[in-house]
C-alpha positions as CSV (number, residue, x, y, z in Angstrom):
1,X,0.0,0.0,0.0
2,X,1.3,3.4,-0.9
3,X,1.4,5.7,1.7
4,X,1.3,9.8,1.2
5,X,4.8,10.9,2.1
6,X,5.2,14.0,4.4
7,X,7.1,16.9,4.1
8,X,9.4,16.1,6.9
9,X,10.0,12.5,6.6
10,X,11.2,10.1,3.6
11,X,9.1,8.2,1.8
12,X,8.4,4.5,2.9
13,X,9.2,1.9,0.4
14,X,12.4,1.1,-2.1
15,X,14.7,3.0,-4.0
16,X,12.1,3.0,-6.9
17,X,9.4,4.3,-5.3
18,X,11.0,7.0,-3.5
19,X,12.4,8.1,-7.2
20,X,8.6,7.8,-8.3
21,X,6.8,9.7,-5.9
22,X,10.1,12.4,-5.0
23,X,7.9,15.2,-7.6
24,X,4.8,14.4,-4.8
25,X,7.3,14.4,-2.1
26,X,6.0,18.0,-1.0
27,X,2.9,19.2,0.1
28,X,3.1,22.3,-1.0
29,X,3.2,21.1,-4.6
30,X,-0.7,21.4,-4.4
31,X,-1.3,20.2,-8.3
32,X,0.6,17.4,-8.4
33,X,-1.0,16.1,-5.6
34,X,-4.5,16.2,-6.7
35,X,-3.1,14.8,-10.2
36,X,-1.6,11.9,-8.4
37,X,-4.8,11.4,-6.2
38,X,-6.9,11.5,-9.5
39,X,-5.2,8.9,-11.1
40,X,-5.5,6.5,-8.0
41,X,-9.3,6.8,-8.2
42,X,-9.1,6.1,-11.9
43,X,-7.0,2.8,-10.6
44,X,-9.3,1.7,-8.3
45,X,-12.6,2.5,-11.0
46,X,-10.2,0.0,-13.9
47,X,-12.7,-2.9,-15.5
48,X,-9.5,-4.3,-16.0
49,X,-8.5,-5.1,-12.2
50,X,-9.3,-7.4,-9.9
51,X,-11.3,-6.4,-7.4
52,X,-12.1,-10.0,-5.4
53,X,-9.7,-10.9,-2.9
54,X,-9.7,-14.4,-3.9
55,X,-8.7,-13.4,-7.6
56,X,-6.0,-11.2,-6.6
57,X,-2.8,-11.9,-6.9
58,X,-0.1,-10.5,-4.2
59,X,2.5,-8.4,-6.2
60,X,6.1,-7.7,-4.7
61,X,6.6,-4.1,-3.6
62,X,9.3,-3.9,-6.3
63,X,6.3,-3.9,-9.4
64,X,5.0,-0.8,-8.0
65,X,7.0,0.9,-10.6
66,X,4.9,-1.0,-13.4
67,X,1.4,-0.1,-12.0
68,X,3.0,3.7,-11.6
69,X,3.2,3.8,-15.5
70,X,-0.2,2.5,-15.8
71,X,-1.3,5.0,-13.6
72,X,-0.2,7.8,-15.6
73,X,-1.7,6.4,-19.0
74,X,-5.4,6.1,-17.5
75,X,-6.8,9.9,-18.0
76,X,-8.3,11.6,-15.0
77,X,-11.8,11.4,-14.8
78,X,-12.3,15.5,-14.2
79,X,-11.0,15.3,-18.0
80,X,-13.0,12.4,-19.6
81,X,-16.1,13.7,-17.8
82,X,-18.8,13.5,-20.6
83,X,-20.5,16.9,-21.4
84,X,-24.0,17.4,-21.0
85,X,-25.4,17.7,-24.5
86,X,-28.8,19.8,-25.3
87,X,-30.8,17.8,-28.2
88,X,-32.8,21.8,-28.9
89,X,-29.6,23.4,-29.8
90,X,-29.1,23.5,-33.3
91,X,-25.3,21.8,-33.8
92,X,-24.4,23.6,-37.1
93,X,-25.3,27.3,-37.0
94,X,-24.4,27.2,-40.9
95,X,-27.6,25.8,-41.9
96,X,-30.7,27.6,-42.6
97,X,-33.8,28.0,-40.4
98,X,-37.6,28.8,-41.3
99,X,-37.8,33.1,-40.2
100,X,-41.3,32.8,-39.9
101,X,-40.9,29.8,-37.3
102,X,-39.2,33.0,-34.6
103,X,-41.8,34.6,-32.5
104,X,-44.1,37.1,-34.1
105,X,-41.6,39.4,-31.2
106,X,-38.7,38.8,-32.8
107,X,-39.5,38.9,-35.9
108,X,-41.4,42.6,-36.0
109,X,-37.6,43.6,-34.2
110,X,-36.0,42.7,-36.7
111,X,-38.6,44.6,-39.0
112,X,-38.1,47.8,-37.0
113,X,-34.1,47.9,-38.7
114,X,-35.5,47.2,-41.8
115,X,-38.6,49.9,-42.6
116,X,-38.3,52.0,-39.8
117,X,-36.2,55.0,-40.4
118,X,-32.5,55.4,-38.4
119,X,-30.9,57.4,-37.5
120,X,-33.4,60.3,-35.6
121,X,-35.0,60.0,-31.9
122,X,-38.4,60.3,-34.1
123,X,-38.3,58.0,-37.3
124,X,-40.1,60.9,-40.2
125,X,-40.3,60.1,-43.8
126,X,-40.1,63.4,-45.9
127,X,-42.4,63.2,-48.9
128,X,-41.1,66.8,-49.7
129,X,-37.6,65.3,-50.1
130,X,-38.7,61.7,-51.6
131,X,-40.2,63.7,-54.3
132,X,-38.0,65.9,-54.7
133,X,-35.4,63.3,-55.8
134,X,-37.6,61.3,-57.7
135,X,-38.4,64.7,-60.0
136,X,-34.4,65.0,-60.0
137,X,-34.4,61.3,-61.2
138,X,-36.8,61.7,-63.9
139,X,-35.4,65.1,-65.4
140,X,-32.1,63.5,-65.7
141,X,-33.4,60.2,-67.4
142,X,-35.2,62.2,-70.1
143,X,-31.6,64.5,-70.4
144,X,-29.9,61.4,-70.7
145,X,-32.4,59.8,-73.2
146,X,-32.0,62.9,-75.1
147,X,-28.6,62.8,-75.8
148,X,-28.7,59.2,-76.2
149,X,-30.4,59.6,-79.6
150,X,-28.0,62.2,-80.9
151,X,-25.0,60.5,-79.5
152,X,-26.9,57.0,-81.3
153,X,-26.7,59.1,-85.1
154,X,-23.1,59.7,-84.4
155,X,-21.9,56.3,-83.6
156,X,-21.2,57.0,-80.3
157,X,-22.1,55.1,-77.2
158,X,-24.7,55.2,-74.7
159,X,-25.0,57.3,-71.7
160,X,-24.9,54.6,-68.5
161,X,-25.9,56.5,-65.7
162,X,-23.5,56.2,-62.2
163,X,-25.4,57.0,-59.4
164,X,-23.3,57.4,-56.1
165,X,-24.2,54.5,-53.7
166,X,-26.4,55.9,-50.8
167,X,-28.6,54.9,-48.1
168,X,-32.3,54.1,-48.4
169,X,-34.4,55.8,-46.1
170,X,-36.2,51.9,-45.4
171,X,-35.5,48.7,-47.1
172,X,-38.8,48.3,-49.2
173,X,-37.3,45.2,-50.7
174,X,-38.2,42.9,-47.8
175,X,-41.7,43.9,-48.4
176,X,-41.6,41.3,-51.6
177,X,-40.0,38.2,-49.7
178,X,-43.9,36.6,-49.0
179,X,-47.2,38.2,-48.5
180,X,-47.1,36.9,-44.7
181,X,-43.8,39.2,-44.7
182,X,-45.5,41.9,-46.4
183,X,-48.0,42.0,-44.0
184,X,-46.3,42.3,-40.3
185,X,-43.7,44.5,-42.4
186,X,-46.3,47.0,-44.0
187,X,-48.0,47.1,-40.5
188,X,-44.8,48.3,-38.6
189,X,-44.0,50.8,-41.4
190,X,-47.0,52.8,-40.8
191,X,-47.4,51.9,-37.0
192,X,-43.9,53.1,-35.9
193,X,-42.9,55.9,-38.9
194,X,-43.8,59.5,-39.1
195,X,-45.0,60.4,-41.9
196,X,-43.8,64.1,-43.3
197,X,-46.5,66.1,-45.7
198,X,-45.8,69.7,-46.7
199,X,-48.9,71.5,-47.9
200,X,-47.8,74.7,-50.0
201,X,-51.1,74.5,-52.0
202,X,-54.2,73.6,-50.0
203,X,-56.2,72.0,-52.6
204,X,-57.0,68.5,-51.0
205,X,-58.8,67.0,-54.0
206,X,-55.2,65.3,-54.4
207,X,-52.1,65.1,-52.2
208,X,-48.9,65.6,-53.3
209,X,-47.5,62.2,-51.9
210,X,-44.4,59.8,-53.1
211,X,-46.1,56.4,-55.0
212,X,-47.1,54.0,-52.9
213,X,-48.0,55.6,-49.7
214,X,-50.7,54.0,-48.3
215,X,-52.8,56.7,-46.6
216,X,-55.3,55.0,-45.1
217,X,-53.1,53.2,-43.1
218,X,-51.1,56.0,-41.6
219,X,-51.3,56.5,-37.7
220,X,-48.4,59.3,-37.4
221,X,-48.5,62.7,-39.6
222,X,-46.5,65.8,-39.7
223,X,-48.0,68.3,-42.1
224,X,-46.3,72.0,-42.7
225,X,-48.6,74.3,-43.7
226,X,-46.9,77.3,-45.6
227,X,-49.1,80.3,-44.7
228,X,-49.2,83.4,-47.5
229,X,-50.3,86.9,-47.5
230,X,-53.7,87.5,-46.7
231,X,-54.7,88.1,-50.4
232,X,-53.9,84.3,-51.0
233,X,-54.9,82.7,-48.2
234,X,-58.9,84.4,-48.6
235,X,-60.5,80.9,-49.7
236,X,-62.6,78.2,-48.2
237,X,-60.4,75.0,-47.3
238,X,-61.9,71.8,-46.6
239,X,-59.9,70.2,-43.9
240,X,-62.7,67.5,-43.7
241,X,-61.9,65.9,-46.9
242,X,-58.3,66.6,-46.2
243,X,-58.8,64.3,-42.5
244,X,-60.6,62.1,-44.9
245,X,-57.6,60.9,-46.4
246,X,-56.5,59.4,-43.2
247,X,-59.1,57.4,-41.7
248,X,-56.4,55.3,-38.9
249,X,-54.9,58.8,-38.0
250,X,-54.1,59.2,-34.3
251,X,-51.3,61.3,-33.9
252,X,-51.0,64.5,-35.8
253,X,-48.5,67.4,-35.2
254,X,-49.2,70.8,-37.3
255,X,-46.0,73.1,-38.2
256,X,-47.6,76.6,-39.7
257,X,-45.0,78.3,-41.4
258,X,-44.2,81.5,-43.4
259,X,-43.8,80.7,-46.8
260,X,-40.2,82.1,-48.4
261,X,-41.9,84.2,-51.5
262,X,-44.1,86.1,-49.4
263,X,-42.9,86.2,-46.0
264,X,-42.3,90.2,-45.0
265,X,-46.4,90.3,-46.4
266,X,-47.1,87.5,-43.9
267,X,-44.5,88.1,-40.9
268,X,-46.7,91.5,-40.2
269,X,-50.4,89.5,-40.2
270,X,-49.1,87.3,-38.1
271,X,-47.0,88.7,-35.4
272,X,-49.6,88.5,-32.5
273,X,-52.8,87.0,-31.9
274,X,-54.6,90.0,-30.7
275,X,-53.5,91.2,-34.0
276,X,-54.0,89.2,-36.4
277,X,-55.4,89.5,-39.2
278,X,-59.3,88.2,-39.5
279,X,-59.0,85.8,-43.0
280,X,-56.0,83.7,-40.8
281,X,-58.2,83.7,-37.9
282,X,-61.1,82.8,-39.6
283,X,-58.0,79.9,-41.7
284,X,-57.3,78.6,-37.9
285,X,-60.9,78.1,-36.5
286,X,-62.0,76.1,-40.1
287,X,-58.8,73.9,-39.0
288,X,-59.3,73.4,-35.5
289,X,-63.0,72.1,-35.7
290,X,-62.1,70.0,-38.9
291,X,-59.8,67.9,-36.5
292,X,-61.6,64.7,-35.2
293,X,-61.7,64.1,-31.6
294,X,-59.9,61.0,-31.5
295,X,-56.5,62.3,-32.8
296,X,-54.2,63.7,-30.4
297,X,-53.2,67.1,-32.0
298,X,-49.7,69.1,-31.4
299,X,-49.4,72.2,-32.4
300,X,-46.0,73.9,-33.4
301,X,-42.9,72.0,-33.6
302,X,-41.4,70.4,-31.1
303,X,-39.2,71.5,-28.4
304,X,-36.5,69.4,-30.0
305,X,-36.0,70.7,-33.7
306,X,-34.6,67.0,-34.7
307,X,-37.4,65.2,-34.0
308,X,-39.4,67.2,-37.1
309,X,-39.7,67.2,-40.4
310,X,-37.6,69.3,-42.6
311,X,-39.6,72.6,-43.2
312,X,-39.6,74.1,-46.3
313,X,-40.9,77.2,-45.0
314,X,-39.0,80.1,-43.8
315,X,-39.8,79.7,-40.1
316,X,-42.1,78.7,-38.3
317,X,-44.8,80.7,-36.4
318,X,-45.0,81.7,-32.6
319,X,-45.8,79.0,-30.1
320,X,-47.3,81.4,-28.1
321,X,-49.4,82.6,-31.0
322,X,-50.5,79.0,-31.7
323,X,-51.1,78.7,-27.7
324,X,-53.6,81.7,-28.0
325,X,-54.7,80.6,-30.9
326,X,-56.3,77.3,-29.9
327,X,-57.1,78.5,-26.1
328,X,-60.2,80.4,-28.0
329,X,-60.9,77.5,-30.7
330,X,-60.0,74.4,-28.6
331,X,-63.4,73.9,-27.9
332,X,-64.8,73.6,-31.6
333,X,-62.9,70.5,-32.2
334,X,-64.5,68.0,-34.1
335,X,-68.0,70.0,-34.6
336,X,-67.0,70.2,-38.7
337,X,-65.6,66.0,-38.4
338,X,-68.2,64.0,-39.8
């Protein structure tokens, strides 16, 4: 039987075991210790040995050395212990998995970084500034179609256009992977987006809008209203076939402006409410009670200019006008909503 030697005294035993055992010889080598205690457990836990006392054989003291070496073969069971292995885990991340199988959760997260705008603490999309390229777009497709022809007499080649590599404002293209995708998509575009309308002429039989906006599904709306002069502004609007448009509206922020052209007419109609002149207060009480009940209306912009649309306008009117303003028409809300 080996016995654990002690700091102070040799080790019991022959030559060849003292030789054996001198790296465990001190207890303050800690490691080889416990690697020398782990690999007697593993002894005594061999299929291979006998375990019954009738089938065991006596061994000298001298063929220590031999079991020793088998000792250090057998691996310590801390090291072979088998891992605990979950069957749900997929083993190869490399291989593809069903999107639509993720939780309805997840998956409308990983919509909001695909067509919801980045990059502002309020997500807007400008139609001023969608259109605005797209007119840029198709002038320079008709220039480029025009020179095409001559350049096609001459023998020269084509015109390829090289548009710089930008940004989209969403990624519209995931809207075509299914129509199950197209649906939860669509829904958190016009759910969780602003949507930015500047009205310089308020004729609301049409809106000027980008294609494809769906506007009976817009919750959110921004609209800038570029005020004229008096002279222009003395006309009947009908802001209930405006609100008509927008039949799931609930949040809507008005921006009045002074329009660039005609701002020094319009800056001195406007520069109190006590003051003002009566065809913009007669403008703002046709507005006020045009605006159903059920939509939570902001006047001004915000305190935080980043979270608006871009206006068009020169500035934008008083706060404390528009205060005054709707302390004496607040209470006409929704009588012209039908």
């Amino acid at each position: 039987m080996v016995r654990y030697p002690r700091r102070t005294h040799s080790v019991s035993g022959p030559p060849s075991v003292h030789c054996l055992l001198r790296d465990v010889a001190c207890c303050c080598n800690i490691i080889k210790i416990n690697q020398f205690h782990a690999s007697l457990m593993a002894l005594r836990r061999n299929p291979q040995r006998k375990c019954k006392k009738e089938e065991a054989e006596p061994k000298p003291f001298d063929s220590i050395e031999g079991d020793i070496e088998q000792i250090s073969e057998v691996k310590s069971p801390l090291k072979t212990w088998p891992q605990a292995t979950h069957q749900h885990i997929r083993s190869d991340t490399s291989e593809p998995f069903a999107f639509l199988d993720l939780p309805r959760e997840v998956r409308d997260h990983v919509y909001s970084y695909l067509v919801v705008r980045r990059g502002k603490r309020v997500p807007v999309i400008e139609g001023k500034s969608i259109l605005r390229v797209q007119k840029k777009r198709i002038t320079a497709q008709r220039t480029r179609e025009r020179l095409n022809q001559k350049r096609a007499l001459s023998g020269k080649r084509p015109i390829v256009p090289r548009e710089p590599p930008t940004d989209p404002i969403i990624h519209s293209t995931v809207l075509q992977a299914s129509r199950q995708v197209h649906h939860e998509a669509t829904d958190l575009l016009y759910k969780s987006n602003w949507f930015g309308i500047s009205l310089e002429m308020l004729d609301f039989n049409t809106l000027d809008v980008p294609t494809g906006w769906n506007l009976k599904r817009i919750t959110k709306i921004q609209v800038e209203l570029q005020l004229k002069d008096s002279q222009r502004m003395n006309s009947f609007n009908d802001w209930t076939a405006f609100f008509a448009f927008f039949p799931a509206l609930r949040f809507l922020r008005i921006i009045p402006t002074f329009h660039s052209r005609y701002y020094d007419w319009t800056r001195t109609e406007l520069g109190t409410w006590d003051n003002t002149h009566f065809v913009f207060r007669g403008f703002f009480r046709e507005l006020v009670a045009a605006v159903p009940l059920q939509i939570h209306l902001m006047l001004g912009p915000s305190i935080d200019s980043k979270e608006d649309m871009h206006l068009e306008g020169r500035t934008h009117v008083s706060t404390r006008l528009l205060q005054q303003m709707y302390a004496e028409f607040g209470n006409l809300r929704g009588m012209d909503s039908r």
